[in-house]
C-alpha positions in Angstrom: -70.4 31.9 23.8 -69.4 35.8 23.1 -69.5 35.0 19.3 -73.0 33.4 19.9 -74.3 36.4 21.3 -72.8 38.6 19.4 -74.6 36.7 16.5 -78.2 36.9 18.2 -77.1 40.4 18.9 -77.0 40.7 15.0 -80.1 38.5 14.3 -82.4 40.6 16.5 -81.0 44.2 15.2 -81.6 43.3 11.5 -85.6 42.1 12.5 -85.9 45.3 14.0 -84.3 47.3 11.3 -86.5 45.0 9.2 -89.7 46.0 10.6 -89.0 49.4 10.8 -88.3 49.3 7.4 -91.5 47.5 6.0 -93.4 50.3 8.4 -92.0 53.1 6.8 -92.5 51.5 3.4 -96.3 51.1 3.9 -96.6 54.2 5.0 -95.5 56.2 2.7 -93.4 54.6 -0.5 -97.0 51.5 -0.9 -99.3 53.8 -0.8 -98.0 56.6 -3.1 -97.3 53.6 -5.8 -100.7 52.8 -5.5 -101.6 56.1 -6.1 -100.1 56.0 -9.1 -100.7 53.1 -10.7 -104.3 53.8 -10.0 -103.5 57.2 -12.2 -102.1 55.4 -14.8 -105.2 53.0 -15.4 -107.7 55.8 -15.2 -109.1 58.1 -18.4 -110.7 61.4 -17.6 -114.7 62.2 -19.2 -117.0 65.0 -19.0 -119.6 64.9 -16.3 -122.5 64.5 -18.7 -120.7 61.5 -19.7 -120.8 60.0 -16.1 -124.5 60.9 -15.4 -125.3 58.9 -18.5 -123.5 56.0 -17.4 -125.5 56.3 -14.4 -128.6 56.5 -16.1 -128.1 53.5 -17.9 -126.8 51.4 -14.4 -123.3 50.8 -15.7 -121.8 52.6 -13.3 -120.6 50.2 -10.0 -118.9 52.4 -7.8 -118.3 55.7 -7.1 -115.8 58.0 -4.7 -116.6 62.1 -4.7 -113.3 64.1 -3.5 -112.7 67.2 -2.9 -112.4 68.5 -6.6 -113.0 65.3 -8.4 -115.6 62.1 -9.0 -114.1 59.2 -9.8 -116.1 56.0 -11.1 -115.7 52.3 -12.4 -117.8 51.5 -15.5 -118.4 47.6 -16.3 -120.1 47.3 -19.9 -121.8 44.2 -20.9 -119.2 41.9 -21.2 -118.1 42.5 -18.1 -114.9 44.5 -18.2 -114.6 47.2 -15.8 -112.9 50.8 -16.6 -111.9 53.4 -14.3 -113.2 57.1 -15.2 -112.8 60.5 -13.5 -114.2 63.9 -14.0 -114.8 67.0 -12.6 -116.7 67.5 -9.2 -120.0 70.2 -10.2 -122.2 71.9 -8.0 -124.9 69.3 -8.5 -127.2 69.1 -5.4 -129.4 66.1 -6.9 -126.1 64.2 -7.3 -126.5 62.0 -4.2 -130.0 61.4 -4.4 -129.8 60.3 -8.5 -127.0 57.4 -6.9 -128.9 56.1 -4.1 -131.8 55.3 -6.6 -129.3 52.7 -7.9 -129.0 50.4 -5.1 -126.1 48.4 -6.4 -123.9 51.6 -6.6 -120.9 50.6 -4.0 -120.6 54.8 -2.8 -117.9 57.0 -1.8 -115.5 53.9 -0.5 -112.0 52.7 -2.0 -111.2 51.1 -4.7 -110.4 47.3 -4.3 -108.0 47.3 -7.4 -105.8 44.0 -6.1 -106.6 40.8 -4.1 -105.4 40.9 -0.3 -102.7 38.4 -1.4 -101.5 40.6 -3.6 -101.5 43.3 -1.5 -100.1 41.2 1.9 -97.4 40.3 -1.2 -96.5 43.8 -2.4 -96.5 45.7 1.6 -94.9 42.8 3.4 -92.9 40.2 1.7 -91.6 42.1 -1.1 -90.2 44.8 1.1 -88.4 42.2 3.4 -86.8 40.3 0.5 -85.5 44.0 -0.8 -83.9 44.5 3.1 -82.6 40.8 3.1 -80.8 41.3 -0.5 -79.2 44.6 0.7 -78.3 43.3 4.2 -76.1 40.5 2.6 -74.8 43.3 0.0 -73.4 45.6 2.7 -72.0 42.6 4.2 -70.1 41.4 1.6 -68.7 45.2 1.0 -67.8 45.4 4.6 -65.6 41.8 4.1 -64.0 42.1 0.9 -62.8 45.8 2.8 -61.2 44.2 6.0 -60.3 41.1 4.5 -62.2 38.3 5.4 -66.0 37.2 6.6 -67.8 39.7 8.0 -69.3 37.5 10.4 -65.6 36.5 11.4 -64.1 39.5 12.9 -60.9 38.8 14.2 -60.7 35.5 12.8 -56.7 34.4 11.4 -56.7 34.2 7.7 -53.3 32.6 7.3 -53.0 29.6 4.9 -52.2 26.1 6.0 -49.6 24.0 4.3 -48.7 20.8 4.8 -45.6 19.1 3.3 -47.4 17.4 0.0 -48.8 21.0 -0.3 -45.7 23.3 -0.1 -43.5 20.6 -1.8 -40.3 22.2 -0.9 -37.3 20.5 0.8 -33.4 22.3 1.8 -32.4 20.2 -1.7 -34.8 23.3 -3.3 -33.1 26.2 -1.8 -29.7 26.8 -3.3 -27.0 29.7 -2.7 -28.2 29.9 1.1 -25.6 27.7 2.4 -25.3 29.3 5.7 -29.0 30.1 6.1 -30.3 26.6 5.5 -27.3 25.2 8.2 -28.8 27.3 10.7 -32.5 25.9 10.0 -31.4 22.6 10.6 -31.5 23.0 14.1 -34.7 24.0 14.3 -35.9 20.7 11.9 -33.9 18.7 14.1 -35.9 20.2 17.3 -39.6 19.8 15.4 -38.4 16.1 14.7 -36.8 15.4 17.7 -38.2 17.6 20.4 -37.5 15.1 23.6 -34.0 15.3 22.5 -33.8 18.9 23.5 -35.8 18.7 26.3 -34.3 15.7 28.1 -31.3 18.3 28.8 -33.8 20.9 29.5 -33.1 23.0 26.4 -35.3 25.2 24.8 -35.5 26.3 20.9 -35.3 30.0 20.1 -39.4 30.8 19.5 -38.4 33.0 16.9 -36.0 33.7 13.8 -35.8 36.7 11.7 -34.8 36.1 8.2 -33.4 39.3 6.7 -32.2 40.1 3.0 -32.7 41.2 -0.4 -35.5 41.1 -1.8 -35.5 37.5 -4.1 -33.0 36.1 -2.1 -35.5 33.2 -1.2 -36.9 33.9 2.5 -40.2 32.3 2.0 -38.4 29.3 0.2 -36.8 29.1 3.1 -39.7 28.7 5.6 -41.4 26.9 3.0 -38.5 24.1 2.8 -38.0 24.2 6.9 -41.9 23.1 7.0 -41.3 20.2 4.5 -37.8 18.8 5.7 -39.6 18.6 9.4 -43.2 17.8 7.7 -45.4 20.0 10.3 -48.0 22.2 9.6 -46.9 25.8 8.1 -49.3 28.7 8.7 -48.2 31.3 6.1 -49.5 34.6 6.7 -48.2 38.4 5.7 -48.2 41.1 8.0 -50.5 43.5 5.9 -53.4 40.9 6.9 -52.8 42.0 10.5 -53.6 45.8 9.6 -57.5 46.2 10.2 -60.1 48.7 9.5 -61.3 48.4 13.1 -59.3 49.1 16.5 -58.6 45.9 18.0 -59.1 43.6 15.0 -55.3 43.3 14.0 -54.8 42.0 17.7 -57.9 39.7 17.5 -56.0 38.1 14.5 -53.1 37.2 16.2 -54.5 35.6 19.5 -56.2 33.5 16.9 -53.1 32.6 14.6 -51.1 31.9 18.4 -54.6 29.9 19.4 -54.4 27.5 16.0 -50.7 27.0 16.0 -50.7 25.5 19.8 -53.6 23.8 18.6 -51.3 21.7 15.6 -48.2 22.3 17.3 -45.6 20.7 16.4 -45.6 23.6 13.7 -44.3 26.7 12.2 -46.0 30.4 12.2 -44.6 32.6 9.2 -45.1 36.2 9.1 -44.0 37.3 5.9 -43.6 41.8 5.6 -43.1 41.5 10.0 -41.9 45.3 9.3 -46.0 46.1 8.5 -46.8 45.5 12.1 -43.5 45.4 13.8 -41.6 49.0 13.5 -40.2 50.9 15.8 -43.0 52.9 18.5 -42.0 56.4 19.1 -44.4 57.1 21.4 -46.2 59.9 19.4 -49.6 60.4 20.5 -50.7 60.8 17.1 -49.2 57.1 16.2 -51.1 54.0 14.6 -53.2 52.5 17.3 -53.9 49.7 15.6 -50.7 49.0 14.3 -49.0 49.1 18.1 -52.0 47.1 19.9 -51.3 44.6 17.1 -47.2 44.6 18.1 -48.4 44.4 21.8 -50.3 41.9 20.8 -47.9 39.8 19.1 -44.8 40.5 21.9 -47.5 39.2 24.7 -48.4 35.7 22.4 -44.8 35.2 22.2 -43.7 35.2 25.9 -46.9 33.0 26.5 -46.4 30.1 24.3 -44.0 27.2 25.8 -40.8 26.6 23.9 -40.9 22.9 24.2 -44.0 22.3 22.5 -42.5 23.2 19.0 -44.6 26.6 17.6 -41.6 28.0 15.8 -42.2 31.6 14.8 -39.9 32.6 11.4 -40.6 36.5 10.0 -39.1 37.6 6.8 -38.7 41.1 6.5 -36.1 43.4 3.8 -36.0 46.5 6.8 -34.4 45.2 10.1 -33.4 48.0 11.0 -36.9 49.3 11.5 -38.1 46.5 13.7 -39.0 47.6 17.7 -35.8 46.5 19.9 -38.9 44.9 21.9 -39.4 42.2 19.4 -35.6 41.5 18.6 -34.7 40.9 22.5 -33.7 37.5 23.5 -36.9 35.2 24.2 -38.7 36.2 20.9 -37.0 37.1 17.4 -33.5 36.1 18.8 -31.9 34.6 15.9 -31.0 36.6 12.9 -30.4 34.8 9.8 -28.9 36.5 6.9 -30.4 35.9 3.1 -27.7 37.4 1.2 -26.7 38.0 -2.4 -25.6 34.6 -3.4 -22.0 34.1 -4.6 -20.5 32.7 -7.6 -20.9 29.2 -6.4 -24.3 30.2 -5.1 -25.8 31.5 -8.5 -24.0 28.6 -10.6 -26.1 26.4 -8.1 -29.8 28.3 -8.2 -29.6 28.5 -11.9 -28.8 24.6 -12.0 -31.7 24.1 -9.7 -34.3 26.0 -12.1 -32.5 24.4 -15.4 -33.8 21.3 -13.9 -37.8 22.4 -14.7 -36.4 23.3 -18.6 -35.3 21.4 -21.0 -32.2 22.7 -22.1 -28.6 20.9 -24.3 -25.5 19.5 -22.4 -22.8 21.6 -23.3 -24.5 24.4 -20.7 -22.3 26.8 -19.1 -23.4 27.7 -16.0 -20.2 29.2 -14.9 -20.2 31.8 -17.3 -23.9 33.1 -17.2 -22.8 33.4 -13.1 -20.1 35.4 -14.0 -22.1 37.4 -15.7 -24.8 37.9 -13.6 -23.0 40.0 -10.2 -25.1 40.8 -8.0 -27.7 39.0 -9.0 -30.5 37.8 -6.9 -32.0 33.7 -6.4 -35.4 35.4 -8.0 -33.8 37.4 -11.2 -31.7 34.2 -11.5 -34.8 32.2 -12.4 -36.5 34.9 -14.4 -32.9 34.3 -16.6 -34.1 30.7 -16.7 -37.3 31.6 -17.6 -36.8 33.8 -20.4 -34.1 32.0 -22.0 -37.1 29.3 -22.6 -39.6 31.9 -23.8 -36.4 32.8 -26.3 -36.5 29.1 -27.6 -39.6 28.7 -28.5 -40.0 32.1 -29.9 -36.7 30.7 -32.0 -38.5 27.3 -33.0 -35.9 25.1 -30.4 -37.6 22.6 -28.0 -34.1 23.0 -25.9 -32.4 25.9 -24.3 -29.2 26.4 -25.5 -25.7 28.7 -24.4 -26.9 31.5 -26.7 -30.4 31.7 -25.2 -29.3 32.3 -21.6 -26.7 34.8 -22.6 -29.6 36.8 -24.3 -31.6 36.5 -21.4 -28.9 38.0 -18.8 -29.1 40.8 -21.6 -32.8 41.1 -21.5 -33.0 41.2 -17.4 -30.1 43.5 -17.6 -31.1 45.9 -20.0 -34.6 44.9 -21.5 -35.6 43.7 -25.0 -33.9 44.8 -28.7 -35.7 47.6 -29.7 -35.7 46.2 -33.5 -37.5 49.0 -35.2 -35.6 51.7 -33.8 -35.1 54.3 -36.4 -31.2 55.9 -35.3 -29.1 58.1 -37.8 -25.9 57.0 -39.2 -24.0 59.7 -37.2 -25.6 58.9 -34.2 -25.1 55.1 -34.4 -21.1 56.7 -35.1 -21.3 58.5 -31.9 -22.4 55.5 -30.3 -20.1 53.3 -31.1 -17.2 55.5 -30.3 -18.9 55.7 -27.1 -19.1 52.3 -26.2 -15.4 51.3 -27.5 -14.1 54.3 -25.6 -15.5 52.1 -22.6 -14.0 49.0 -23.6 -10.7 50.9 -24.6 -10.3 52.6 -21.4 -10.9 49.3 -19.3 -8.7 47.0 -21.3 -6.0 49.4 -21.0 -6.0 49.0 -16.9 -5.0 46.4 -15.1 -7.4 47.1 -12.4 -10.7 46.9 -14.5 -12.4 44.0 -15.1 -12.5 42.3 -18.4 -14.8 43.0 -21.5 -16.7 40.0 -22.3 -19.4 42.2 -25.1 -20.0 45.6 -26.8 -22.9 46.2 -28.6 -24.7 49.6 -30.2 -28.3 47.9 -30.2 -31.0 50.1 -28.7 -32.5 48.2 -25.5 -36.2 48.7 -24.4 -34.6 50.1 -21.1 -33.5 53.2 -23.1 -29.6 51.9 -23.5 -28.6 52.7 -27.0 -25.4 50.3 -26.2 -23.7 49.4 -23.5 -19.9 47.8 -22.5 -20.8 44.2 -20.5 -17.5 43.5 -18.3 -17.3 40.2 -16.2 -14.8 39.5 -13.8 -13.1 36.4 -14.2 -13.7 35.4 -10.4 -15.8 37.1 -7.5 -15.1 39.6 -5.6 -15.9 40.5 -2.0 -13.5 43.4 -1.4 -13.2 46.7 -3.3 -9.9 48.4 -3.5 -9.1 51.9 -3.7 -7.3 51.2 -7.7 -10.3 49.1 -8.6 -12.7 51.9 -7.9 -10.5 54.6 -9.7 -10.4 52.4 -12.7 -14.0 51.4 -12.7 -14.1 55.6 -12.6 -12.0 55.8 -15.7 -13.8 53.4 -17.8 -16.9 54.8 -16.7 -15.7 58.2 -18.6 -14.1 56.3 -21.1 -17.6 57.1 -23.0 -17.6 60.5 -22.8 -13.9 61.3 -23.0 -14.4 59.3 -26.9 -17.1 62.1 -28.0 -14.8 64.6 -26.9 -11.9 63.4 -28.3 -13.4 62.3 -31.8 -15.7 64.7 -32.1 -15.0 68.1 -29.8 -18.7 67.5 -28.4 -20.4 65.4 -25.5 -23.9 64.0 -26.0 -26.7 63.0 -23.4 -25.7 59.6 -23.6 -23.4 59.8 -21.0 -26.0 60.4 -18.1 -26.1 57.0 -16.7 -22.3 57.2 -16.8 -21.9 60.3 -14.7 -24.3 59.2 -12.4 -22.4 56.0 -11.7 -19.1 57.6 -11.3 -20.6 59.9 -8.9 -21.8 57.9 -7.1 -18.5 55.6 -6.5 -16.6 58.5 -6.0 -19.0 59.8 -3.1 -18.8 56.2 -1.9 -15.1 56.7 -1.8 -15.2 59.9 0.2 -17.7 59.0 3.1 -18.1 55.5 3.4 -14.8 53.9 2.0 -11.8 56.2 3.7 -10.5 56.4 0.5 -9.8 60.5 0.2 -6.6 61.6 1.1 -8.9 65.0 2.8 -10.8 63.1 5.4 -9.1 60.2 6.0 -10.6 57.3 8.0 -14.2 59.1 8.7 -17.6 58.5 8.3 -19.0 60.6 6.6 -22.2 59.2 5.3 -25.1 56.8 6.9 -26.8 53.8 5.2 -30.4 53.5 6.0 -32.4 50.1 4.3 -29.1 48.6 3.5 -31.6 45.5 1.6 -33.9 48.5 -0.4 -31.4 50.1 -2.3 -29.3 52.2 0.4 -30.4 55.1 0.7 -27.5 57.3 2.0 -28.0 60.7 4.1 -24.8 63.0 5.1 -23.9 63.5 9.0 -21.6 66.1 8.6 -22.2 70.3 8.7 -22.4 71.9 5.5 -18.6 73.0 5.5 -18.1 69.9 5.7 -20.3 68.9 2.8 -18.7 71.4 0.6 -15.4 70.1 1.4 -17.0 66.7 0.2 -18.3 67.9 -3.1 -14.5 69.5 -3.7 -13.1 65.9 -3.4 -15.5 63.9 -5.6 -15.3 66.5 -8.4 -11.2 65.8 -7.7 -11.3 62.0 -8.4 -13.9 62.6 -11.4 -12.1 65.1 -12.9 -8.8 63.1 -12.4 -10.2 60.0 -13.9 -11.6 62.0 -16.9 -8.3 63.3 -17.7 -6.9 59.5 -17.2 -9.7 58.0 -19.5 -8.5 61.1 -22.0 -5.2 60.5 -22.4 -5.6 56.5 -22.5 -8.0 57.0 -25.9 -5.2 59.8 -27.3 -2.5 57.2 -26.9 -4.4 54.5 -28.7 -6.2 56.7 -31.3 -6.0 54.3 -33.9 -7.5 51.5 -32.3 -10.0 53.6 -30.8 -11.2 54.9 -35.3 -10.5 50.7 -36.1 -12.6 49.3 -33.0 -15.5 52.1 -33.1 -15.7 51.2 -37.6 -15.5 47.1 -37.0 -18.7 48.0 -34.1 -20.3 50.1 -36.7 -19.9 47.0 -39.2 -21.0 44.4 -36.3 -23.5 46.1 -34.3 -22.3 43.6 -31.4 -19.0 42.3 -30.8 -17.3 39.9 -28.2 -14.7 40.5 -25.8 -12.3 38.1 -27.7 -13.0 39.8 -30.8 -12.6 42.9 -29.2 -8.9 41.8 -27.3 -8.1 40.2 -30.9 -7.9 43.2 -32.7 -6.6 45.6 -29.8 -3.5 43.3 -29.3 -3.1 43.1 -33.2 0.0 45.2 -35.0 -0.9 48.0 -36.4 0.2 47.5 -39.9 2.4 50.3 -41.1 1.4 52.5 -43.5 2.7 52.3 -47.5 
């Protein structure tokens, strides 16, 4: 009934608007057309000209102004023509027209029919107001994202199962995420189960994690194993234009999903409406009215009926406590990195839409790809197909996917790159001082390729190492060698040829940033000991870090990094000097080669130097 009356409400101000409109039109914009497309049609004469005209009874109608006479001439075929001339101080003027009777005098010109005219003053000026009433309508809706007639109105996207098409045998490398989602399918598909013992599901659970790691999927998959409805909406849809709005939305999300309940509500982004309220005066209104909102639907919908609410979001630790407190987002489940096992199984699981040859290796392109997330896992799967066909294959082969772990790592070859001979040398003494200074440690992790090909990312080479097996723990030797070999580049110039280069930047930056690591996050300084030093805000969003210490402190801090650098500098130094003639043989076979592999590299490292004759 409210929207009804709203919409007469709506109806009546645009007839008055209309009206108003068409008033003002025929008052002033009609008429002064008229005026001048009556201009337009009429020529200007000489007075004698339209006394003659008179004379001779051609002349049908007359209008004297103020300054001016104007007159219609019909000649004998019957076309008229519109004159005017000059008023003149001609006393007999009046008397000479009323001796021709038919004369129409001193009244307007009928220059259009009445239908024309009811069609140009009335109609025409209402179509115009109609056209740019739905024109500023349409504006307002494509600006607050949906019908303008709908205010408020939930635009979140209903799935059913044959529409998402995803199931838990989609999702791989969530392991522990998709075992605790299987409680809540079990509820949506047995919900009398629960209740008999007079349980009731948690309304809400908070998927955090990287971004890629598969939260959607994850809702997605939940929605088809329990084959219920799945209202998909993102929390930027709640943030409106208008006060109130936002808030309108989610009464009408909470009012469809009790409506097709058993179902599940996502809110993809929750962080958009659900941060933190600091109570500043000068806050987002909107934004907190929508939280409200949201915190008050969730306390009001019963548990047993089966609305299950899952939010994704990569910033946790900006959420409002409010929302995380037992009752409404009360289950936290983790979407992590995925392991070994976990990326050996998500790149099997996107293999299966390529064609690709038997002999795969799935272990080794997980090795290589640390870190890795579900999402830059497929675009590997992905671009190793593009690489195929580009190649003239209609199957993926071992070569194609190790390519395209190169190109997600570091970009495309840059083919046409145009580099010196002595700067391709200074590369590859750069890169083998890498290599060098890792194999020579038994802490560092393996070198599995070297190359001195320009990348589109702006690497002129790189050193790829891959550990043989993962890792979850760092130790304090492992980060001193990773230090080392992350000098080993620079230490080469310097050695070979008593400079240092630019190239080295990304290098430096790394080892600073591990040795910082070590000094406020890791206890590994033998100055501070077991203290924290440093805080990690958006742990999923790169980690951004920010000091808590005083600036003595921080000084103290910038002593001990520039310690372990310099120390591992010195290390990386003196490995190269003891194995200077591996270093000149490696750096000439990579100048020869352009790319290498790690068992080519190890091949000739462990080889004899043969004496000299």
């Amino acid at each position: 009934m409210k929207d009804d009356n709203s919409y007469i409400k709506r109806i009546i101000g645009f007839i008055a608007v209309s009206l108003i409109g068409v008033l003002i039109l025929n008052a002033l914009v009609v008429p002064a057309l008229t005026k001048a497309q009556t201009k337009a049609k009429t020529k200007e004469t000489n007075y004698s000209f339209f006394l003659n005209q008179v004379d001779e009874g051609r002349v049908s109608q007359v209008k004297i102004e103020n300054d001016e006479i104007r007159f219609e001439v019909v000649d004998e075929e019957g076309h008229s023509q519109l004159y005017t001339t000059y008023k003149m101080d001609d006393p007999d003027l009046v008397s000479r027209l009323h001796e021709h009777g038919e004369i129409i005098f001193n009244e307007s010109f009928q220059e259009n029919s009445l239908l024309v005219n009811f069609l140009v003053s009335w109609v025409l000026p209402i179509v115009i107001l109609i056209v740019l009433w739905n024109l500023l309508f349409k504006g307002m809706a494509k600006h607050i994202g949906g019908n303008a007639m709908a205010f408020g109105k939930s635009n979140a996207k209903i799935y059913v199962k044959a529409q998402t098409g995803k199931t838990f045998d989609d999702v791989a490398g969530q392991d522990e995420a998709k075992e605790a989602l299987e409680e809540i399918v079990d509820f949506l598909h047995n919900p009398s189960k629960y209740a008999d013992i007079g349980a009731d599901l948690p309304k809400g659970a908070l998927l955090v994690g990287p971004p890629g790691t598969g939260k959607t999927l994850l809702a997605q998959a939940v929605a088809g194993e329990a084959e219920v409805p799945f209202f998909s909406i993102s929390g930027s849809e709640f943030v409106e234009m208008f006060v109130g709005m936002g808030a309108a939305k989610v009464r009408d999300l909470f009012s469809q999903a009790n409506e097709k309940a058993p179902c599940i509500v996502f809110i993809d982004e929750i962080d958009t409406i659900g941060k933190k309220r600091d109570g500043n005066l000068g806050g987002n209104d909107e934004r907190e009215q929508t939280l409200n909102q949201l915190l008050t639907e969730m306390d009001g919908f019963d548990g047993k009926k089966g609305v299950v609410i899952l939010a994704a979001t990569n910033r946790p630790e900006s959420l409002d406590p409010a929302l995380l407190r037992p009752g409404r987002f009360d289950r936290r489940i983790p979407a992590e990195l995925p392991d070994l096992a976990g990326r050996e199984a998500i790149l099997k699981v996107h293999a299966k839409k390529v064609k690709t040859e038997e002999d795969i290796d799935y272990n080794a392109i997980a090795r290589a790809t640390a870190g890795a997330s579900g999402a830059e896992l497929a675009n590997i799967i992905n671009e190793a197909a593009l690489r195929a066909v580009r190649n003239g294959r209609n199957l993926v082969n071992q070569s194609d996917l190790e390519e395209s772990v190169e190109v997600v790592i570091a970009g495309y070859q840059r083919k046409n790159a145009v580099i010196s001979q002595k700067e391709k040398e200074i590369i590859a003494y750069h890169e083998i001082g890498h290599a060098l200074v890792a194999a020579k440690q038994k802490d560092a992790a393996p070198v599995h390729k070297i190359t001195i090909i320009p990348r589109t990312s702006g690497a002129l080479g790189y050193t790829m190492q891959v550990d043989e097996g993962e890792k979850f723990l760092l130790t304090k030797e492992e980060a001193l060698a990773r230090i080392a070999t992350l000098t080993g580049g620079r230490s080469a110039e310097e050695l070979i040829f008593n400079s240092c280069t630019s190239g080295a930047s990304n290098d430096i930056e790394q080892a600073t940033k591990l040795a910082r690591a070590m000094v406020t996050r890791y206890g590994m300084s033998d100055s501070f000991d077991m203290i924290a030093l440093e805080t990690i805000t958006n742990q999923y969003l790169g980690g951004d870090a920010s000091l808590a210490c005083s600036p003595e402190t921080a000084a103290r801090i910038d002593d001990e990094v520039n310690s372990i650098v310099r120390t591992s500098h010195e290390k990386a130094i003196q490995i190269l000097r003891d194995n200077i003639d591996k270093l000149h043989e490696l750096a000439h076979f990579l100048l020869e080669k352009e790319t290498i592999t790690g068992e080519e590299f190890m091949d000739i490292l462990n080889k004899e130097t043969e004496p000299a004759v």
